[in-house]
C-alpha positions, 0 to 999 in steps of 0.5 A, a space after each residue: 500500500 503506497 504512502 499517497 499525498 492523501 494519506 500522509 496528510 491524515 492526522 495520526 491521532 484522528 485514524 489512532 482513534 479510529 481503530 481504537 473505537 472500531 476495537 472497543 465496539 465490535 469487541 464488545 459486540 462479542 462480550 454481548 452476543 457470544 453466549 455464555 462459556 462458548 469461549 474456549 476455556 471459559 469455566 476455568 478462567 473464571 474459575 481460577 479468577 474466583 479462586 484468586 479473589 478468595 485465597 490469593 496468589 496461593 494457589 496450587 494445583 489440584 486447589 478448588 472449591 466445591 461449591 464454586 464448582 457446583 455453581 459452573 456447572 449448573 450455570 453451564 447446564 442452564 446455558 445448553 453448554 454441552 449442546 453448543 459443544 457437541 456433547 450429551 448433556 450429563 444426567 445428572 449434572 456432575 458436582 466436580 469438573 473431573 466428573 464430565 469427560 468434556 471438561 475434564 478434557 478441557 483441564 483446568 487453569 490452576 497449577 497451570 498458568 499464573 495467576 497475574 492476569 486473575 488480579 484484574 478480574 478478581 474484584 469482580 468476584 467479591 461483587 454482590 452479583 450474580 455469577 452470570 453478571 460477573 463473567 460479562 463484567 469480566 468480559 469487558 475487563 478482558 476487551 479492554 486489553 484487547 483495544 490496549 493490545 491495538 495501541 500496543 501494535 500501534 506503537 510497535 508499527 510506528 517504531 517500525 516505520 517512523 516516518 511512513 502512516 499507511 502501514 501503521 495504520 495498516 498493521 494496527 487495522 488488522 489487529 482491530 479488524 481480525 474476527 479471531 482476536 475479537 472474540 477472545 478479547 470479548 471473551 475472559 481469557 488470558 490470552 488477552 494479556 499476554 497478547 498485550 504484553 507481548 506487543 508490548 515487548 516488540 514495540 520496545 525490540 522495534 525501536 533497539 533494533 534501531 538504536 541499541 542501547 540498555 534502557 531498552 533491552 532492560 524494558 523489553 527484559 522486564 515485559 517479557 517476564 511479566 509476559 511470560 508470568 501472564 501465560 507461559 504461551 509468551 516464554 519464548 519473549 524471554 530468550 529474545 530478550 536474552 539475546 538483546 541483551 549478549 548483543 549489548 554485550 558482545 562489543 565487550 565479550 570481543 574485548 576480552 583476551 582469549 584466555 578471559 573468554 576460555 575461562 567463562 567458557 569452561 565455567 559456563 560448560 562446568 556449570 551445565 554440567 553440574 546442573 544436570 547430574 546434580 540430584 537434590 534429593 527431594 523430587 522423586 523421579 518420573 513422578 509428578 506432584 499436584 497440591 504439595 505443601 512445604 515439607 513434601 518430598 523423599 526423605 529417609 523418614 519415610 522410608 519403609 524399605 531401602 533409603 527414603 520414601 515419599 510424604 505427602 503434605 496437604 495444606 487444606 483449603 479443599 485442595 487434593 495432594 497427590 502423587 502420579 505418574 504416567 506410563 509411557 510407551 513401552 510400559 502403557 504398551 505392556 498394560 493395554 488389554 490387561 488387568 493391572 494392579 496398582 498398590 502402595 506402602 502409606 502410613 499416616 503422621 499424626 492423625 488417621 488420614 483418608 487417601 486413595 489409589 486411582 488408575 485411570 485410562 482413556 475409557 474410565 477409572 478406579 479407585 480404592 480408598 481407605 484410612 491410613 493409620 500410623 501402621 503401615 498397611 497396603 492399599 491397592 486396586 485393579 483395573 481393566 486397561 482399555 486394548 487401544 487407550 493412549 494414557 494410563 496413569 497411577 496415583 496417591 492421593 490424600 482425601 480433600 476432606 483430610 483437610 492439613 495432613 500428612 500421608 508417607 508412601 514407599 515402595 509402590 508397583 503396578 503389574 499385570 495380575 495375569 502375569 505371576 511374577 511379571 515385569 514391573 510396570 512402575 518407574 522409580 516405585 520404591 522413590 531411591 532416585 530424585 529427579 535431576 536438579 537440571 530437569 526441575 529447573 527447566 519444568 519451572 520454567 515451562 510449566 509441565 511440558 517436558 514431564 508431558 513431552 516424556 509420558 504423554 500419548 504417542 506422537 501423532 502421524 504425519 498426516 495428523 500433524 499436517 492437519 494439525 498445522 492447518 487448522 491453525 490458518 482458521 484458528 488465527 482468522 476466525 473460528 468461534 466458540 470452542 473451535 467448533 464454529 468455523 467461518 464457510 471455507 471459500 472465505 478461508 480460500 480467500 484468506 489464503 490466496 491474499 497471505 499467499 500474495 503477502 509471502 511472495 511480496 515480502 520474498 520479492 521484497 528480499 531480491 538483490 536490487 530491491 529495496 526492503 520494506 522493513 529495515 534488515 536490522 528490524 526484520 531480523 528481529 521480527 523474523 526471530 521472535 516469530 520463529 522462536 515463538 513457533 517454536 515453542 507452541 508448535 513445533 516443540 509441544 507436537 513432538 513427543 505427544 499428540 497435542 494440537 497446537 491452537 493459533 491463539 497461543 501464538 498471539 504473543 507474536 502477534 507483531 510480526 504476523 501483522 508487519 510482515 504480512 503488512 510489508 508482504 502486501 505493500 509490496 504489491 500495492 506500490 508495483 501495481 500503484 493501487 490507489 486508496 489502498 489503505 482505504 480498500 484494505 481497512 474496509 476489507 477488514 471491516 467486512 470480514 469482521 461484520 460477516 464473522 460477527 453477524 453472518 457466522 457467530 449471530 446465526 449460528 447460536 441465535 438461528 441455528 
C-alpha cells in the first residue's frame, strides 16, 4: 500500500482513534452476543479468577472449591453448554469438573498458568452479583486489553516505520479488524494479556533494533517476564530478550583476551554440567506432584524399605495432594488389554488420614480408598486397561476432606495380575532416585511440558500433524466458540490466496536490487521472535505427544504476523500503484469482521 499525498496528510491521532473505537465496539459486540462459556476455556478462567479473589496468589494445583464448582456447572447446564459443544448433556449434572469427560478434557487453569492476569478480574468476584453478571463484567475487563493490545501494535508499527502512516495504520487495522482476536478479547481469557504484553515487548525490540542501547533491552527484559508470568504461551519473549541483551554485550565479550573468554567458557560448560547430574534429593523421579505443601518430598523418614520414601503434605483449603505418574510407551504398551494392579506402602503422621489409589485410562477409572493409620498397611486396586487407550496413569492421593495432613508412601508397583511374577510396570516405585536438579529447573520454567513431552500419548502421524498445522490458518482468522464454529471455507480460500500474495511480496521484497520494506536490522528481529515463538507452541509441544497446537497461543507474536504480512502486501500495492489502498484494505477488514460477527457467530447460536 503506497504512502499517497492523501494519506500522509491524515492526522495520526484522528485514524489512532479510529481503530481504537472500531476495537472497543465490535469487541464488545462479542462480550454481548457470544453466549455464555462458548469461549474456549471459559469455566476455568473464571474459575481460577474466583479462586484468586478468595485465597490469593496461593494457589496450587489440584486447589478448588466445591461449591464454586457446583455453581459452573449448573450455570453451564442452564446455558445448553454441552449442546453448543457437541456433547450429551450429563444426567445428572456432575458436582466436580473431573466428573464430565468434556471438561475434564478441557483441564483446568490452576497449577497451570499464573495467576497475574486473575488480579484484574478478581474484584469482580467479591461483587454482590450474580455469577452470570460477573463473567460479562469480566468480559469487558478482558476487551479492554484487547483495544490496549491495538495501541500496543500501534506503537510497535510506528517504531517500525517512523516516518511512513499507511502501514501503521495498516498493521494496527488488522489487529482491530481480525474476527479471531475479537472474540477472545470479548471473551475472559488470558490470552488477552499476554497478547498485550507481548506487543508490548516488540514495540520496545522495534525501536533497539534501531538504536541499541540498555534502557531498552532492560524494558523489553522486564515485559517479557511479566509476559511470560501472564501465560507461559509468551516464554519464548524471554530468550529474545536474552539475546538483546549478549548483543549489548558482545562489543565487550570481543574485548576480552582469549584466555578471559576460555575461562567463562569452561565455567559456563562446568556449570551445565553440574546442573544436570546434580540430584537434590527431594523430587522423586518420573513422578509428578499436584497440591504439595512445604515439607513434601523423599526423605529417609519415610522410608519403609531401602533409603527414603515419599510424604505427602496437604495444606487444606479443599485442595487434593497427590502423587502420579504416567506410563509411557513401552510400559502403557505392556498394560493395554490387561488387568493391572496398582498398590502402595502409606502410613499416616499424626492423625488417621483418608487417601486413595486411582488408575485411570482413556475409557474410565478406579479407585480404592481407605484410612491410613500410623501402621503401615497396603492399599491397592485393579483395573481393566482399555486394548487401544493412549494414557494410563497411577496415583496417591490424600482425601480433600483430610483437610492439613500428612500421608508417607514407599515402595509402590503396578503389574499385570495375569502375569505371576511379571515385569514391573512402575518407574522409580520404591522413590531411591530424585529427579535431576537440571530437569526441575527447566519444568519451572515451562510449566509441565517436558514431564508431558516424556509420558504423554504417542506422537501423532504425519498426516495428523499436517492437519494439525492447518487448522491453525482458521484458528488465527476466525473460528468461534470452542473451535467448533468455523467461518464457510471459500472465505478461508480467500484468506489464503491474499497471505499467499503477502509471502511472495515480502520474498520479492528480499531480491538483490530491491529495496526492503522493513529495515534488515528490524526484520531480523521480527523474523526471530516469530520463529522462536513457533517454536515453542508448535513445533516443540507436537513432538513427543499428540497435542494440537491452537493459533491463539501464538498471539504473543502477534507483531510480526501483522508487519510482515503488512510489508508482504505493500509490496504489491506500490508495483501495481493501487490507489486508496489503505482505504480498500481497512474496509476489507471491516467486512470480514461484520460477516464473522453477524453472518457466522449471530446465526449460528441465535438461528441455528
Amino acid at each position: 500500500m503506497p504512502q499517497g499525498p492523501e494519506e500522509n496528510n491524515l492526522n495520526r491521532r484522528v485514524w489512532l482513534w479510529l481503530l481504537l473505537l472500531w476495537a472497543g465496539l465490535h469487541s464488545a459486540l462479542y462480550v454481548a452476543v457470544t453466549p455464555l462459556w462458548q469461549a474456549p476455556d471459559e469455566p476455568s478462567h473464571v474459575e481460577m479468577a474466583c479462586l484468586v479473589a478468595e485465597r490469593g496468589f496461593d494457589l496450587r494445583p489440584g486447589d478448588y472449591d466445591p461449591a464454586l464448582q457446583q455453581r459452573l456447572i449448573r450455570s453451564l447446564a442452564d446455558h445448553d453448554f454441552w449442546r453448543w459443544v457437541r456433547e450429551p448433556t450429563p444426567d445428572p449434572l456432575p458436582t466436580t469438573f473431573d466428573g464430565d469427560p468434556f471438561l475434564r478434557r478441557a483441564a483446568r487453569q490452576v497449577g497451570d498458568e499464573p495467576a497475574w492476569y486473575y488480579a484484574a478480574l478478581a474484584p469482580i468476584c467479591r461483587l454482590p452479583v450474580g455469577l452470570e453478571t460477573r463473567v460479562y463484567l469480566m468480559r469487558l475487563v478482558s476487551s479492554g486489553f484487547f483495544v490496549l493490545t491495538v495501541l500496543a501494535v500501534w506503537w510497535a508499527a510506528a517504531g517500525i516505520w517512523p516516518r511512513a502512516l499507511a502501514p501503521v495504520v495498516a498493521t494496527a487495522g488488522a489487529a482491530a479488524g481480525l474476527p479471531m482476536l475479537a472474540f477472545i478479547g470479548g471473551a475472559v481469557n488470558n490470552d488477552n494479556l499476554a497478547m498485550l504484553l507481548g506487543a508490548a515487548a516488540f514495540g520496545c525490540l522495534a525501536r533497539f533494533g534501531r538504536r541499541l542501547g540498555w534502557p531498552l533491552a532492560a524494558a523489553t527484559l522486564t515485559i517479557a517476564i511479566l509476559a511470560a508470568m501472564t501465560k507461559k504461551t509468551a516464554a519464548f519473549l524471554i530468550p529474545l530478550a536474552g539475546l538483546a541483551c549478549v548483543q549489548l554485550a558482545a562489543p565487550v565479550w570481543r574485548r576480552w583476551s582469549w584466555q578471559v573468554r576460555a575461562v567463562v567458557v569452561l565455567a559456563a560448560a562446568g556449570l551445565l554440567i553440574v546442573l544436570c547430574a546434580a540430584r537434590p534429593g527431594n523430587p522423586p523421579a518420573n513422578w509428578i506432584q499436584r497440591g504439595q505443601a512445604q515439607g513434601w518430598g523423599r526423605t529417609p523418614g519415610a522410608a519403609r524399605t531401602g533409603q527414603t520414601g515419599v510424604r505427602l503434605v496437604q495444606a487444606g483449603g479443599g485442595g487434593s495432594a497427590r502423587l502420579l505418574q504416567v506410563l509411557s510407551g513401552q510400559e502403557r504398551a505392556q498394560a493395554r488389554g490387561q488387568t493391572v494392579r496398582f498398590g502402595a506402602w502409606v502410613r499416616a503422621e499424626g492423625d488417621a488420614t483418608p487417601m486413595r489409589v486411582t488408575i485411570r485410562d482413556d475409557r474410565g477409572v478406579s479407585q480404592t480408598t481407605a484410612v491410613a493409620t500410623s501402621a503401615w498397611q497396603w492399599v491397592e486396586v485393579t483395573h481393566p486397561v482399555s486394548p487401544d487407550t493412549a494414557d494410563v496413569r497411577v496415583a496417591v492421593a490424600i482425601g480433600a476432606e483430610a483437610g492439613r495432613a500428612v500421608l508417607v508412601v514407599d515402595d509402590a508397583s503396578l503389574v499385570v495380575v495375569s502375569a505371576a511374577g511379571g515385569a514391573e510396570l512402575l518407574r522409580n516405585g520404591d522413590f531411591e532416585q530424585g529427579a535431576r536438579l537440571a530437569l526441575q529447573l527447566a519444568d519451572l520454567l515451562m510449566g509441565s511440558w517436558l514431564v508431558k513431552v516424556q509420558t504423554a500419548a504417542p506422537a501423532p502421524s504425519l498426516s495428523r500433524s499436517l492437519l494439525y498445522l492447518v487448522l491453525l490458518f482458521p484458528g488465527f482468522w476466525g473460528n468461534f466458540g470452542w473451535l467448533q464454529v468455523p467461518l464457510p471455507a471459500p472465505v478461508y480460500v480467500v484468506l489464503a490466496a491474499v497471505c499467499g500474495l503477502a509471502v511472495a511480496g515480502l520474498l520479492r521484497s528480499n531480491r538483490p536490487g530491491i529495496a526492503l520494506d522493513l529495515p534488515p536490522a528490524l526484520g531480523r528481529w521480527l523474523a526471530l521472535g516469530l520463529a522462536l515463538a513457533v517454536l515453542q507452541m508448535v513445533v516443540l509441544p507436537m513432538w513427543g505427544r499428540d497435542w494440537q497446537p491452537q493459533a491463539r497461543y501464538l498471539n504473543p507474536a502477534l507483531v510480526p504476523v501483522l508487519v510482515f504480512f503488512v510489508a508482504g502486501l505493500r509490496r504489491w500495492s506500490a508495483r501495481w500503484r493501487i490507489r486508496h489502498a489503505l482505504r480498500w484494505y481497512l474496509v476489507g477488514f471491516l467486512c470480514l469482521d461484520l460477516y464473522a460477527l453477524f453472518g457466522v457467530l449471530v446465526p449460528h447460536y441465535y438461528f441455528g
